[in-house]
C-alpha positions in Angstrom: 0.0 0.0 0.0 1.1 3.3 -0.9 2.0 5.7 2.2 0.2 8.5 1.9 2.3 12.1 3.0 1.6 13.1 6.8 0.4 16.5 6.4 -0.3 17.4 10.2 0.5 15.7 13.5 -3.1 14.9 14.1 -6.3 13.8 12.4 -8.6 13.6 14.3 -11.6 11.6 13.5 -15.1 10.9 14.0 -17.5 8.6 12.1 -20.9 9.8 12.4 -24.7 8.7 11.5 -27.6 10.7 12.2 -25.7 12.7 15.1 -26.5 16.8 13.8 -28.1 16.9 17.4 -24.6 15.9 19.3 -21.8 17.0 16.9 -22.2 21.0 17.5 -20.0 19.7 21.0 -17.1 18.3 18.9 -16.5 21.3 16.9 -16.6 23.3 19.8 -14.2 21.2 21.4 -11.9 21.3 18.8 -12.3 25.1 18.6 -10.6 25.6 21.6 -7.9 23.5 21.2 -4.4 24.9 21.8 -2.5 22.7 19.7 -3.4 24.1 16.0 -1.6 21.2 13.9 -4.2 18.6 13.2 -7.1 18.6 11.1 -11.2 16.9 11.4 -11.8 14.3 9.1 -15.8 13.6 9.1 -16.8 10.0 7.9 -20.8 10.7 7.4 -22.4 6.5 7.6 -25.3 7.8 5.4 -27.1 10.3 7.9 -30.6 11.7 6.5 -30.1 14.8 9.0 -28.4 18.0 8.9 -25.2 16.9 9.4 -23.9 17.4 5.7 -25.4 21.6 6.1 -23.7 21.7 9.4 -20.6 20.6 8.3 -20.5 22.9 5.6 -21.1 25.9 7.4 -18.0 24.8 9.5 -15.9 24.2 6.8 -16.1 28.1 6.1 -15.8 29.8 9.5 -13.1 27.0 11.2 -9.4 28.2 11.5 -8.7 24.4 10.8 -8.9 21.9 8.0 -12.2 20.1 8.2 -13.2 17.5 5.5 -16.3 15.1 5.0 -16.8 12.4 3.5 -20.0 10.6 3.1 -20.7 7.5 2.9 -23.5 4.6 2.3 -24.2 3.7 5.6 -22.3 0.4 6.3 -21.4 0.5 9.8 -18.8 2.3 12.4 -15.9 -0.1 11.3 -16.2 0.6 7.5 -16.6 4.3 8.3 -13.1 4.1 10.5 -10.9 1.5 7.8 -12.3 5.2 5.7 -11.0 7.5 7.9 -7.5 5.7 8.4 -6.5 5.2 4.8 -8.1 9.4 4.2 -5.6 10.1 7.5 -3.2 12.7 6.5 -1.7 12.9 10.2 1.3 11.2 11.9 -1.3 10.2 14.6 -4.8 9.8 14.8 -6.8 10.4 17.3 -11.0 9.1 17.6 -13.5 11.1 19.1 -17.1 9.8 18.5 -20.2 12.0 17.5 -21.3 12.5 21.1 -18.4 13.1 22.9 -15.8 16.5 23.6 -12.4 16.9 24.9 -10.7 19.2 26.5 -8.8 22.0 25.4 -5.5 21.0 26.4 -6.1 17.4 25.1 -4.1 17.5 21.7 -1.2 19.6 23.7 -0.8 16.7 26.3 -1.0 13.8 23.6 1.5 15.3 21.6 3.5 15.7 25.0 3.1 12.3 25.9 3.8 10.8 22.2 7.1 13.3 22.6 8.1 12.1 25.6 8.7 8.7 24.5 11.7 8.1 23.3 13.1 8.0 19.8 14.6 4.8 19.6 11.8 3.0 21.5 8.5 4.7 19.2 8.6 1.6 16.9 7.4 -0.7 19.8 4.4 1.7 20.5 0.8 2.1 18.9 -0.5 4.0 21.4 -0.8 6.7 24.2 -3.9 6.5 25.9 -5.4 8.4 28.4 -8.9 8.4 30.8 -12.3 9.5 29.9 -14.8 11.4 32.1 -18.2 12.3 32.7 -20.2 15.0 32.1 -19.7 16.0 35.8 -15.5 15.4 35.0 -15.6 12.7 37.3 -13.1 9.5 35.8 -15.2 6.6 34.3 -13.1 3.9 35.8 -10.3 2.7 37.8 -6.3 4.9 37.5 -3.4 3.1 36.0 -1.1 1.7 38.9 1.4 4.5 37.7 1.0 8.2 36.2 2.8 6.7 33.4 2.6 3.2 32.4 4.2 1.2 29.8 2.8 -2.1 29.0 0.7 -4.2 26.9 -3.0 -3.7 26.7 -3.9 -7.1 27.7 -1.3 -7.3 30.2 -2.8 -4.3 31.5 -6.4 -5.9 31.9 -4.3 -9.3 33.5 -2.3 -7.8 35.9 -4.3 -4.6 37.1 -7.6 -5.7 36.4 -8.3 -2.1 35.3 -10.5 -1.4 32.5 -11.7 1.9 33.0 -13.1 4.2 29.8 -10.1 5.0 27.8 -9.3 7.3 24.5 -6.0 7.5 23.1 -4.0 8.3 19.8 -2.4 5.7 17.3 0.2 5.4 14.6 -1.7 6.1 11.7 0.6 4.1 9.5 0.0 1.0 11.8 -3.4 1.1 11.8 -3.6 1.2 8.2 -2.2 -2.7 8.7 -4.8 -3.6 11.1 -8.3 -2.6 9.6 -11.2 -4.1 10.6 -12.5 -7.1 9.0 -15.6 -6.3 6.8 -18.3 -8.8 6.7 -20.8 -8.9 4.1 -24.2 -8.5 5.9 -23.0 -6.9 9.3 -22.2 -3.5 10.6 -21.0 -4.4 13.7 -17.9 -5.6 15.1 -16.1 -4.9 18.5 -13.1 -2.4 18.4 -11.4 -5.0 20.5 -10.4 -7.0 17.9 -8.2 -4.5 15.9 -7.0 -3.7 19.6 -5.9 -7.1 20.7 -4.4 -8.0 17.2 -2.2 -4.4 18.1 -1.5 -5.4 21.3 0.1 -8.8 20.6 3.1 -6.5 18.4 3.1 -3.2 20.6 3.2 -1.8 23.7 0.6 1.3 25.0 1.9 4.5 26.7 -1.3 4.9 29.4 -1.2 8.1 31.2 -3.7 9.2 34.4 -4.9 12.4 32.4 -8.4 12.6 32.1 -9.3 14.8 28.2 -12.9 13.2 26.6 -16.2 13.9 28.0 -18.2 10.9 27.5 -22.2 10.7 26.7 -24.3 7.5 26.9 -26.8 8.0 25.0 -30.0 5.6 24.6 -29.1 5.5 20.6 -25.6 5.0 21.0 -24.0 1.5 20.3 -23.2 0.8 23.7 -26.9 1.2 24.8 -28.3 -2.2 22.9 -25.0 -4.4 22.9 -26.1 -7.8 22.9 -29.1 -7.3 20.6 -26.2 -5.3 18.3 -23.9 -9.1 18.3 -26.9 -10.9 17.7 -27.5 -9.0 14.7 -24.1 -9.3 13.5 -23.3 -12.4 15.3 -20.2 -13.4 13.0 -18.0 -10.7 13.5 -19.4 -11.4 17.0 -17.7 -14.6 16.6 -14.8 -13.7 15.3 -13.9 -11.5 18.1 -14.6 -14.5 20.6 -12.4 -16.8 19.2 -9.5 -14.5 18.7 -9.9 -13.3 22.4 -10.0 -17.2 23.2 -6.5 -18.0 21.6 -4.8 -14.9 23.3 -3.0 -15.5 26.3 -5.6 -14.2 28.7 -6.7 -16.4 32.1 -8.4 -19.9 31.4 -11.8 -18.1 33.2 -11.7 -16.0 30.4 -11.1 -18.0 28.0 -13.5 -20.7 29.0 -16.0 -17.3 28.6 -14.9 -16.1 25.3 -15.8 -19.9 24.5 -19.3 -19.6 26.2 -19.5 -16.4 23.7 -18.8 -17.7 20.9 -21.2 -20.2 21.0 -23.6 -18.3 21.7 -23.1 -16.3 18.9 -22.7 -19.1 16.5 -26.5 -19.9 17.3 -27.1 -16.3 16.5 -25.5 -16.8 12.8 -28.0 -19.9 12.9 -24.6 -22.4 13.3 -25.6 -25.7 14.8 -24.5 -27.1 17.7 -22.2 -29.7 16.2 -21.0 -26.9 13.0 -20.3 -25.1 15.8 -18.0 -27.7 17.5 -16.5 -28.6 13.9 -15.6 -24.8 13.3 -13.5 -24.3 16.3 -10.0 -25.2 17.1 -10.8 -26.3 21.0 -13.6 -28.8 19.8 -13.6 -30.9 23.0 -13.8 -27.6 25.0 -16.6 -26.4 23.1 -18.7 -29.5 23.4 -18.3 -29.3 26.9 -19.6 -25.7 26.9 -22.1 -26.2 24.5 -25.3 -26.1 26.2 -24.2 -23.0 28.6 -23.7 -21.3 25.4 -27.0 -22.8 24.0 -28.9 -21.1 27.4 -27.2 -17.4 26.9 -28.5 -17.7 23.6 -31.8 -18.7 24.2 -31.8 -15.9 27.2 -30.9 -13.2 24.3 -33.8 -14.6 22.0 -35.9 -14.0 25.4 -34.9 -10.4 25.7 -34.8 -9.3 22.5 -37.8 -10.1 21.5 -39.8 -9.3 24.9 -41.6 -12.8 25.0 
């Protein structure tokens, strides 16, 4: 693949879809940023709001490069794999539709990028850094250290800490870990372009707190397992990846669980589904407690 130039330090991005209402707080945010080098690349999923007039108007009176790009809607991954090969900055940075950061946040992650050094950068992805309420209260446990090198999943193993987190990424390196795109789904968990990263590079985390977080009720968050269900083979696919990592047998043994019970979601049979894994003496074992989840998300999703 071609490199494309790195034009600016930053591009920060944000993959939108029907979010006009919410994404008057991002521009703002940006406004008052006071690191200037970085421009707003807008991946539109196919909203049929006002998001397109919005953005125009923004375009005009900004004092930074802001550029959209719209797209059928296909889901969040496709709009990001868009937004990283469109990336004309050294890093890139994600801030979703209903979110803002503070002013100082692109200062600090440049700081904290800077601060590592030169000789060691090729072993990092990322720096990231805590999220926070609408109050400013932290969503989520500290890092045992202000500064913290270490793998993400060795993070989660030895800390147990798996508070809200944004951070910024090599752009280049995420251009070699996009998001599988399944024809059918829109979903598929973030964690699986962030586990494949963390097998090959280490994360800078850092107890600053610099995005306010929403939940809102049409956010993806807010309907999770009725989201996997309806794209239940990246579902899948994230289970059995997290299932060959070298995580704790408990959660390993539940990936397993999962990714049964996402198998019966793609309509996978209980012995297709033993056949298609490589643990098929595991999975037979856990078949039916994988059989009940899924028959508990059939209850809830349908009300009955």
């Amino acid at each position: 693949m071609r490199e494309i130039e790195s034009l600016y330090t930053f591009t920060v991005f944000t993959p939108t879809f029907n979010r006009g209402y919410t994404l008057p707080s991002v521009y703002r945010s940006l406004q008052a940023q006071t690191f200037s080098d970085f421009e707003w690349l807008i991946v539109d999923d196919g909203s049929t709001d006002n998001t397109s007039d919005l953005v125009s108007a923004w375009q005009v009176e900004a004092g930074f490069p802001i550029r959209y790009i719209y797209q059928a809607n296909r889901g969040k991954h496709v709009a990001y794999n868009r937004g990283v090969r469109e990336a004309r900055g050294k890093l890139f940075f994600i801030i979703d539709s209903d979110d803002s950061c503070v002013p100082e946040t692109l200062e600090r992650f440049k700081y904290h990028w800077d601060s590592i050094p030169e000789e060691q950068k090729h072993g990092f992805s990322t720096v990231t850094a805590l999220c926070m309420n609408e109050n400013g209260s932290v969503l989520g446990k500290h890092s045992p250290a202000e500064v913290l090198d270490i793998e993400r999943l060795d993070l989660q193993i030895k800390y147990r800490t798996l508070a809200e987190r944004c951070g910024i990424n090599q752009t280049a390196l995420l251009r070699q870990y996009p998001f599988p795109e399944i024809e059918g789904e829109r979903f598929i968990s973030e964690g699986v372009v962030w586990n494949r990263l963390s097998q090959r590079y280490k994360t800078r985390y850092v107890n600053e707190a610099f995005v306010r977080k929403q939940w809102l009720t049409d956010g993806l968050s807010a309907s999770s397992v009725a989201m996997r269900a309806k794209n239940p083979i990246g579902a899948c696919l994230y289970y059995a990846e997290y299932a060959a990592l070298p995580v704790p047998t408990a959660w390993k043994i539940k990936a397993l669980i999962n990714y049964i019970r996402f198998s019966f979601h793609a309509g996978l049979g209980g012995r297709a589904v033993a056949d298609g894994a490589s643990r098929t003496s595991l999975i037979l074992m856990l078949l039916p407690l994988g059989y009940l989840a899924y028959l508990l998300d059939q209850r809830r999703i349908t009300g009955e």
